[in-house]
N, C-alpha and C positions, 0 to 999 in steps of 0.2 A: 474161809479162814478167818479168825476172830483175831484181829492186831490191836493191839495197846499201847497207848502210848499214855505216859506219865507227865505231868505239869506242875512243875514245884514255881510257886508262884498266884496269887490268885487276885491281881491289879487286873488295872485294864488290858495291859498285852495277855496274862496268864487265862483271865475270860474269853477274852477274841481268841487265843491257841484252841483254848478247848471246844471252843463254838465252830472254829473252822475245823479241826481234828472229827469230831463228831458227825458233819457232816459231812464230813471226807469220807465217812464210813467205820470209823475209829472208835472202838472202845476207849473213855478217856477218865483218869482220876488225874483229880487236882487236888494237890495240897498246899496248903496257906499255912503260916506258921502261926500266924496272929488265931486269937482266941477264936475269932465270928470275924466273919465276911464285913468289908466298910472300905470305904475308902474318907482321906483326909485330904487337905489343901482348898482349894480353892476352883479358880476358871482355869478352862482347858481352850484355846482358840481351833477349832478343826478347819481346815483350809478343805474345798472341792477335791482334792485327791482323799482326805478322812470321811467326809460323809459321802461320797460317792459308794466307799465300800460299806458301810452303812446302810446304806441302802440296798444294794445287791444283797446282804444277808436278809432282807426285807423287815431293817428295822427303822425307815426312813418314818413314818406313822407315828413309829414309840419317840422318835428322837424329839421330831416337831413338835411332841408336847413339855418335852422341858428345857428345850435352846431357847435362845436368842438366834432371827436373824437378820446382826447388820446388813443399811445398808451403804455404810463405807466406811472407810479407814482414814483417818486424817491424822497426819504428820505434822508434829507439832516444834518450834523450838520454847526450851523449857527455858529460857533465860529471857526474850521477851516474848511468848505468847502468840507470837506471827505465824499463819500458816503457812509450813512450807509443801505440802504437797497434799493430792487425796488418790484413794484408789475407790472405785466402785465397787460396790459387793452386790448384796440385794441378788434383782433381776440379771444383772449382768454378770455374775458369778455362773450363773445358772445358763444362759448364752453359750460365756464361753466355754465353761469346762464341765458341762451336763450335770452341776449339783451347786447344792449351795454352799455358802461363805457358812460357820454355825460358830457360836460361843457357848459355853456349860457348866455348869460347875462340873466339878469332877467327880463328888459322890452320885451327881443325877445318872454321867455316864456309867458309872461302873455295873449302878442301881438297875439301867437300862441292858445290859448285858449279863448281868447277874440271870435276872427274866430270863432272857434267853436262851443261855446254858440251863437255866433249870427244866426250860421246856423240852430241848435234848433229852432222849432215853438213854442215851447211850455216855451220861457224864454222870461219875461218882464225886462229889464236893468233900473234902476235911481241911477238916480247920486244927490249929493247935498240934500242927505237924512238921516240925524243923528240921529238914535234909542235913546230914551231918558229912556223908560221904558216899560215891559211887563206888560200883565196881561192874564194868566189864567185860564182858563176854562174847563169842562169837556169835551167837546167836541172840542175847539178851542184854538189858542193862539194870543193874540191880540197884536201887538205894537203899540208904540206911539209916533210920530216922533218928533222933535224940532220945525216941523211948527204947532204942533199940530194935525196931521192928526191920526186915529185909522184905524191901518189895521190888517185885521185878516188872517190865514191861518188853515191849521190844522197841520201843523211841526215850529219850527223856527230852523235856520243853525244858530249856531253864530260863524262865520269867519272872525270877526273881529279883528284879531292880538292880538298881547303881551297886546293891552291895552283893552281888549274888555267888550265894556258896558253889552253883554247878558251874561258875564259870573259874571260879578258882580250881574246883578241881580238875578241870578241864586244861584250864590254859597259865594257871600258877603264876599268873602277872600282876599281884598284888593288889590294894584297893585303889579305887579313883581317889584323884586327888584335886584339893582348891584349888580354883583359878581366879582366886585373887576378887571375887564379886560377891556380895552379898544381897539376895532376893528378898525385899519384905514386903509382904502383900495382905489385903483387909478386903472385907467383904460387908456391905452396907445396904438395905433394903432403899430404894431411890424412893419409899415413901419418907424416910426419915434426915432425907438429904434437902440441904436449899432448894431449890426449885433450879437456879443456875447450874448447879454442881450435876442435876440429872443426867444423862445421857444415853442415848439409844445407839450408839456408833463406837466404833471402836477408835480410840484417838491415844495416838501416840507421842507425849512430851522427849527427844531428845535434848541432852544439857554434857557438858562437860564430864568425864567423869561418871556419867550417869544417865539413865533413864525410867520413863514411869509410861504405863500402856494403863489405860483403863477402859473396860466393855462389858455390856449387861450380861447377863446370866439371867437364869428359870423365868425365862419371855419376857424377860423384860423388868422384872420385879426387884433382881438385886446388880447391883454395880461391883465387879470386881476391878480392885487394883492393884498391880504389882510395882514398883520401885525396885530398881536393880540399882546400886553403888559399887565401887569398888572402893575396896576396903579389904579390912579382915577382924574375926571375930573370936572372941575365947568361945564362943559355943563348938560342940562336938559336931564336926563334919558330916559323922553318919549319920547322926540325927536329921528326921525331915524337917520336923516344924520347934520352933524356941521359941520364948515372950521374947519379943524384940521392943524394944525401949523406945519410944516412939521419938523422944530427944533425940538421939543418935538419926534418925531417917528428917527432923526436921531441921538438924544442924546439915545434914548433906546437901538437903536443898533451898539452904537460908536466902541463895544469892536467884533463885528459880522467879519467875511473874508470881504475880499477885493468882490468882488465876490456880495455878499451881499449888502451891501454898497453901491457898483455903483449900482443895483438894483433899490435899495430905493433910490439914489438922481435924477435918470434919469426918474421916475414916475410922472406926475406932477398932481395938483390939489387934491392933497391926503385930502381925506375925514376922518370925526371919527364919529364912534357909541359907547355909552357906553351902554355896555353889561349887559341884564338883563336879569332875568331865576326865574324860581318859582321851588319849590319841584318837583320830578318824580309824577304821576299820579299814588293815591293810590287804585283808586278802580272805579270800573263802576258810581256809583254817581258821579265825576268828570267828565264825557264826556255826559251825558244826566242825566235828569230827564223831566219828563213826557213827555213835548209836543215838548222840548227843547234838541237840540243837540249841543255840540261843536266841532271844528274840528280845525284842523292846533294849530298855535300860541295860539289861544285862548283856545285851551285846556291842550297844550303840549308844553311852549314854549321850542327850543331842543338848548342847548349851540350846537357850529357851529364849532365842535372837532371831528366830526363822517361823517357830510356833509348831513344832511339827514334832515335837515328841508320842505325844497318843496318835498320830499322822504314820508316823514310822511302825509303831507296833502294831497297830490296822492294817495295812499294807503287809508288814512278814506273817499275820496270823494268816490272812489271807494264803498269802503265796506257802505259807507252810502247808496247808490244807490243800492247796492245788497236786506240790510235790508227793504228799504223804497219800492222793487217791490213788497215784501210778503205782503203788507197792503191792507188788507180786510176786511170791514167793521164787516164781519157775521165770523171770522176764526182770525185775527193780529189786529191788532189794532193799533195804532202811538206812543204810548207808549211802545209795547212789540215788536216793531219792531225798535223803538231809543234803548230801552234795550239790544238789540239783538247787535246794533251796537257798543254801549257801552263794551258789556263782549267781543267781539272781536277783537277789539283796545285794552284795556289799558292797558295789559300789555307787547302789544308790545311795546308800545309808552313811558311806563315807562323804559323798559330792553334799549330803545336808549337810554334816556333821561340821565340813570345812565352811560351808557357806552361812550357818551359823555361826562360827568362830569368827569369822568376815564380819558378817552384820555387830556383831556385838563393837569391833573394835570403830565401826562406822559412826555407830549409836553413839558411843560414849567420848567421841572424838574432840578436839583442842584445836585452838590456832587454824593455820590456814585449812589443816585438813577438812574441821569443821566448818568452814567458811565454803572451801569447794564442796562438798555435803550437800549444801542448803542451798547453792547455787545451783547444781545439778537436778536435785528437787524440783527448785522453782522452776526451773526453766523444760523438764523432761517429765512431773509430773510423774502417771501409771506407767512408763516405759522403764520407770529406774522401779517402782514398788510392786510392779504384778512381777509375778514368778511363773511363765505359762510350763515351763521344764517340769516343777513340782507340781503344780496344781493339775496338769494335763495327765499325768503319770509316764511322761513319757520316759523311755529310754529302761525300764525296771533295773535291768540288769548289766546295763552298761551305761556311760557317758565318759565326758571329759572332767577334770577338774573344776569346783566351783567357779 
């Protein structure tokens, strides 16, 4: 029996859909709206539950040649420069939770998965193809592209990001919205950086109000940094990337260490996103109905507090692929095997979703709260910063509240 299934979307979750579909046994077309294949932004942080599946695809070889991998995280306060906590990565990543700790840029990973779905026989790639609208069937699901064209499958992937048309048509809850934070981040070759400013570790400044994470990228060669504020911006929401005004990001952190400071003026070409997010995922209806499935952003999108967004849509390509092999015409069916997908994601994907919401308000914390923070740090160290729930995979399809 020949099954098709469709992927509107062609980022890293839409690649990972189509590479697990495929070898689900899946005839698979993806369409991307954009001209040509690419991705934009910057670093991706993959925690041991993201490259573990990585690996299992047996792309652990391709990946090593363009991560980074720390070997630890150190917690920083952005207002004097004191360290307040560290987490090991490195070898003891690999210990505890059978993979490593990795950092990337984003176009390497995509670059890296791109390969891989090309080596699939069984994936058609289009570019310059915009999902305008579905329709529905008992047996099929039909889209409808902007040229007009009716194409049918018997699955559709919607991997379409924060702003994605199949989940509107799907579930008609409008677009995500600001949360009040704006992300602006730079990327610098560490041959062109002070010699102090280098860094091989992933180190995170919290401050008032604010934070800034910075970790190498393509082995080691370039430093990426992100600054998170809250604020708000005349730039256009949907928009991913804006010229962000580098005045604005160095009035934010005027009152930051020295340390700091040179940091953020020695970064050049610094970029802004304003930051959107929708509610935690309340229930299996939010990740499928019938013919239709969501993955990545377009179902989950994950404030970027936890580091687990390309983490999450790793993870549901995965698990979509597993559900999508049991499809049997006389035995599963494409509904009760999206269902299946569904009740096994969403509550993990909600328990991040809230525990990034958490972390962020931790990060950017004032007064006492921020005081007990740094206190808890000092004194608890890797018991308050590993996360063995996420990094272990445990629990997929159930848990408790963050």
């Amino acid at each position: 029996m020949h099954k098709h299934v469709l992927v509107s979307g062609g980022g890293i979750g839409g690649l990972a859909a189509a590479l697990a579909c495929a070898r689900a046994g899946w005839q698979c077309r993806l369409f991307e709206q954009a001209a040509a294949f690419g991705e934009i932004g910057a670093g991706v942080q993959l925690g041991p539950n993201a490259t573990r599946q990585l690996q299992a695809w047996g792309l652990g070889p391709a990946l090593a040649r363009v991560v980074a991998f720390p070997q630890r995280l150190e917690v920083r306060s952005a207002l004097t420069g004191d360290a307040l906590g560290c987490l090991r990565l490195g070898d003891t990543s690999v210990q505890r939770y059978g993979a490593p700790y990795a950092t990337v840029h984003r176009a390497d990973l995509h670059a890296l998965l791109l390969q891989a779905v090309k080596a699939e026989g069984d994936v058609s790639l289009n570019t310059g193809v915009r999902v305008l609208a579905l329709s529905p069937s008992e047996h099929a699901i039909t889209l409808r592209t902007e040229a007009g064209l009716d194409i049918e499958g018997d699955a559709l992937v919607g991997a379409d990001g924060l702003w994605s048309q199949v989940r509107q048509a799907i579930l008609a809850d409008g677009p995500a919205r600001p949360v009040g934070h704006l992300a602006y981040r730079a990327l610098a070759l560490q041959a062109d950086l002070p010699e102090a400013l280098r860094s091989h570790q992933v180190t995170a400044w919290l401050g008032p109000r604010m934070h800034v994470v910075a970790y190498p990228v393509r082995q080691g060669e370039a430093l990426n940094v992100v600054a998170i504020v809250q604020g708000e911006s005349g730039a256009d929401a949907a928009g991913w990337d804006h010229a962000g005004a580098s005045a604005d990001l160095r009035a934010a952190t005027q009152g930051a260490c020295p340390a700091l400071r040179e940091l953020v003026d020695a970064m050049p070409g610094w970029r802004l996103w304003v930051l959107c997010a929708r509610p935690p995922v309340q229930g299996p209806d939010d990740m499928a109905r019938g013919r239709v499935a969501l993955l990545g952003d377009a179902a989950h999108p994950m404030r970027p507090y936890l580091a687990q967004g390309a983490g999450m849509a790793l993870e549901d390509a995965a698990e979509l692929g597993r559900s999508l092999a049991m499809v049997d015409k006389d035995v599963v069916d494409v509904p009760t095997a999206l269902r299946r997908y569904a009740l096994n994601r969403w509550q993990r994907c909600a328990r991040v979703q809230r525990r990034s919401e958490r972390n962020g308000r931790i990060f950017h914390a004032t007064g006492p709260v921020a005081l007990g923070r740094d206190l808890a740090m000092r004194a608890l160290g890797e018991r308050v910063l590993d996360v063995p729930w996420l990094y272990r995979g445990d629990g997929l399809g159930a848990g408790p509240g963050a």
